[in-house]
C-alpha positions as CSV (number, residue, x, y, z in Angstrom):
1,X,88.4,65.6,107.4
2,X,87.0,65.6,103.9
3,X,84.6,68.6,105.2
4,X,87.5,70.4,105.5
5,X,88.5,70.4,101.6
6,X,87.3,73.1,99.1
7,X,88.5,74.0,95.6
8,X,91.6,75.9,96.6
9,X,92.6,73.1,98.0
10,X,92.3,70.5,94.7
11,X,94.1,74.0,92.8
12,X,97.1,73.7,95.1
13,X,97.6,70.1,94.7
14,X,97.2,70.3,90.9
15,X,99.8,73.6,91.1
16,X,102.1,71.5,93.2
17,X,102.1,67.9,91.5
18,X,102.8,69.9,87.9
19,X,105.6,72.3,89.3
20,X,107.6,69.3,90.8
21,X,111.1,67.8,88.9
22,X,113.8,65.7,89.6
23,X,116.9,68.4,90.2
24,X,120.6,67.2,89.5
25,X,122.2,70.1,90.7
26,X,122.1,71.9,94.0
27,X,123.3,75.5,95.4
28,X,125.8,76.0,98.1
29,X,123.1,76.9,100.2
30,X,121.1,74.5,102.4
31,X,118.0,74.3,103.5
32,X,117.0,75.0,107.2
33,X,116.6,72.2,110.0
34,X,112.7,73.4,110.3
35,X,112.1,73.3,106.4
36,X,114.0,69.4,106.6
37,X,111.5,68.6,109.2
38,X,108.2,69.8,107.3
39,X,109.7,67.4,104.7
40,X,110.2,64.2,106.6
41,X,106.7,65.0,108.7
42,X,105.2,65.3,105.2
43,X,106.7,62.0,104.4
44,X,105.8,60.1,107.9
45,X,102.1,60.9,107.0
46,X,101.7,59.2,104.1
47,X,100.0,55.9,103.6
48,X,101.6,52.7,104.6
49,X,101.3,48.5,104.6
50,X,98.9,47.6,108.0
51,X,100.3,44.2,108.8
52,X,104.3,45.1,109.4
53,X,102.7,48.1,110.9
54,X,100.5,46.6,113.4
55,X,101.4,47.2,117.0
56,X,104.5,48.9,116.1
57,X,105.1,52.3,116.5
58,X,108.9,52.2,114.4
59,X,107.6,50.4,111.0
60,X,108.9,53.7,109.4
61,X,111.8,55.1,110.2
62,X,113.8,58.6,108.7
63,X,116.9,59.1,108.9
64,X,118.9,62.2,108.1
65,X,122.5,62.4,106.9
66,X,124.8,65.6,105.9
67,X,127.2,64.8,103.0
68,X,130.7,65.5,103.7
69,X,130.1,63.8,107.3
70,X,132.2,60.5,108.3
71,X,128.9,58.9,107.5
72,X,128.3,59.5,104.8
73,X,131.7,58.6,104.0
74,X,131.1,55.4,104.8
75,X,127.7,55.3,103.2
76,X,129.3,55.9,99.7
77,X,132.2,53.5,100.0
78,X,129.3,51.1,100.8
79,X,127.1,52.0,98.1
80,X,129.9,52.3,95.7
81,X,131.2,48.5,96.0
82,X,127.5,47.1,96.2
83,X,126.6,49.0,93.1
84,X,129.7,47.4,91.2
85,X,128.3,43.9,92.5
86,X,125.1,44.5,91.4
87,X,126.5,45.8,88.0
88,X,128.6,42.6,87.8
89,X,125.8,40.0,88.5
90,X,123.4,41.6,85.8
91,X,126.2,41.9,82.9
92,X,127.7,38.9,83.9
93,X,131.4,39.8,84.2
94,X,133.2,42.8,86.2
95,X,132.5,46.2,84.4
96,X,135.7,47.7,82.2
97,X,135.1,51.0,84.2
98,X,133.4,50.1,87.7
99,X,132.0,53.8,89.0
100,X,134.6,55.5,91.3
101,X,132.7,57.9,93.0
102,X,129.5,58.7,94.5
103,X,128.1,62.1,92.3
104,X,126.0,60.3,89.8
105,X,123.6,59.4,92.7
106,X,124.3,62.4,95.5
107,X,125.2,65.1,92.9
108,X,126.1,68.2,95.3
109,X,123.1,68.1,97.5
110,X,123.7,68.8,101.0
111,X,121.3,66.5,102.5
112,X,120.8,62.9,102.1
113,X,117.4,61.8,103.5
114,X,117.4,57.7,103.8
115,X,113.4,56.3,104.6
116,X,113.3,52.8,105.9
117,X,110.0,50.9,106.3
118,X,109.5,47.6,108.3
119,X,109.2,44.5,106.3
120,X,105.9,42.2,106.0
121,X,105.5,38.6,106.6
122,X,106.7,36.5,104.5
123,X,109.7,38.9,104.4
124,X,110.7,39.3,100.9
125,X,112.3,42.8,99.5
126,X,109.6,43.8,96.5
127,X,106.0,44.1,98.6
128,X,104.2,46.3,100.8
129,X,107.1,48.0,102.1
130,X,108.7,48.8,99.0
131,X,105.5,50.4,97.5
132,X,105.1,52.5,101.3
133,X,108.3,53.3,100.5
134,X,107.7,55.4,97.2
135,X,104.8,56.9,98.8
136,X,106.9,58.5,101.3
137,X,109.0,59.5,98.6
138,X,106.5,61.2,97.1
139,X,105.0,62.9,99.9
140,X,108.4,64.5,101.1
141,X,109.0,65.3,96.9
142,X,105.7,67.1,97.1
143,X,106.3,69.5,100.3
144,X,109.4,70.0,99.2
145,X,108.1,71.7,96.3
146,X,105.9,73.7,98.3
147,X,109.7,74.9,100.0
148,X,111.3,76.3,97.0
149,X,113.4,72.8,97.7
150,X,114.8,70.5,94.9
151,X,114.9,66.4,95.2
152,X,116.3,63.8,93.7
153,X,115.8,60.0,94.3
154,X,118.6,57.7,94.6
155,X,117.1,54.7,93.6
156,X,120.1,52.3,93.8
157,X,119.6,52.5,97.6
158,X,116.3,50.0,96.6
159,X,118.0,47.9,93.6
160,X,121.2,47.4,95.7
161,X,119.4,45.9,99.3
162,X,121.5,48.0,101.3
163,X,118.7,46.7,104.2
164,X,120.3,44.0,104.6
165,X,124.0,45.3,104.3
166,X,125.0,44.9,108.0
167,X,127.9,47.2,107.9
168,X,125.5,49.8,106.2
169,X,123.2,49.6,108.8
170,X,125.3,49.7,111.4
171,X,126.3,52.7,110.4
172,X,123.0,54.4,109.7
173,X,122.0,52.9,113.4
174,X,119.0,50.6,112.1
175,X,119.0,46.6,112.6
176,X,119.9,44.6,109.7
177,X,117.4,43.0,107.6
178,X,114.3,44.6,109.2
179,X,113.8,47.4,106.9
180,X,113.7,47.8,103.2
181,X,115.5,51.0,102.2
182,X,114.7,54.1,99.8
183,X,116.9,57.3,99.6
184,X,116.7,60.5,98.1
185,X,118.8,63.6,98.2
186,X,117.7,67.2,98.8
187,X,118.7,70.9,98.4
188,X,118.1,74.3,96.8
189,X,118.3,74.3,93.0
190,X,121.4,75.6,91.5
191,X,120.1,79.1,89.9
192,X,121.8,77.7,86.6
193,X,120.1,73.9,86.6
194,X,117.4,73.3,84.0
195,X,115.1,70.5,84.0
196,X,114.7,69.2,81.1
197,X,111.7,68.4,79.5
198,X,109.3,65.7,80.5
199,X,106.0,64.7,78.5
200,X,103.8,62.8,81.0
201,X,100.4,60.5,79.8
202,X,98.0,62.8,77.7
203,X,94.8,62.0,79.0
204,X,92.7,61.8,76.0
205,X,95.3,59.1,74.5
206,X,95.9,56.9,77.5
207,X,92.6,56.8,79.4
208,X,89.9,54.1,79.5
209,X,86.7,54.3,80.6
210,X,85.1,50.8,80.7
């Protein structure tokens, strides 16, 4: 396979990896089916944990949700109350303004793409599958780019355990507590959005060579 790559090839990735961003808002437009599909393929392919993988053909699942549908109805009541839980437990006491809707974390994307990978053995919710998880994530964010096509994670969807949220999976059609969850939400750009500014590592002041 490596025979394959040449120069072009490292360019593209380089062109690719610095032109992606995080996008907050979305046009009224959506994307086709076919350019969805290059996305989740892009994010199927990338690497994953071999033991909750081994013999199995569904350690990673995609699933694929338009907003406005009943679903996703039901997705954001869900997400809503476990997000005020979780908001709770960490300050200790209900919040004075508990969130009351769902745009911080969908915005106005028209898709909402929700990866969920098989858990290892012993089956705790920070391991293997959590870190296969962002590499999806990140394969889909980077053939999206490719697409013209804006992303945005929706991060709660880890942080909140909606894996083992049986009427969330119910919903979504996936068995509960098998699969740890990541989400993110998809779209074209709004002509007007901005991203703003983002100063990654400089290499010359953060690299060690030992």
């Amino acid at each position: 396979m490596f025979e394959q790559m040449n120069q072009e090839h490292g360019t593209a990735l380089d062109e690719i990896m610095e032109a992606r961003f995080s996008v907050r808002a979305f046009a009224d437009a959506a994307p086709e089916k076919k350019d969805i599909e290059r996305i989740i393929r892009a994010g199927l392919n990338t690497p994953f944990a071999g033991k909750p993988a081994r013999g199995k053909n569904d350690f990673r699942r995609i699933v694929v949700i338009r907003t406005g549908s009943e679903v996703m109805k039901t997705i954001e009541t869900i997400l809503l109350a476990e997000v005020s839980k979780l908001s709770n437990e960490m300050l200790g006491k209900p919040q004075d303004e508990p969130p009351d809707n769902t745009a911080y974390f969908f915005r106005n994307a028209p898709y909402l793409i929700i990866a969920a990978e098989r858990k290892g053995y012993p089956i705790t919710y920070m391991s293997d599958h959590s870190i296969s998880l962002s590499y999806c994530m990140y394969g889909m964010w980077l053939k999206a780019t490719t697409l013209k096509i804006g992303l945005k994670l929706v991060s709660a969807f880890i942080h909140t355990k909606l894996g083992n949220n049986e009427p969330f999976c119910r919903a979504i059609g996936l068995p509960c507590g098998e699969y740890a969850l990541d989400a993110c939400v998809i779209g074209y750009p709004d002509d007007a959005y901005v991203p703003p500014q983002v100063n990654y590592p400089d290499y010359n002041s953060n690299v060690t060579w030992l």
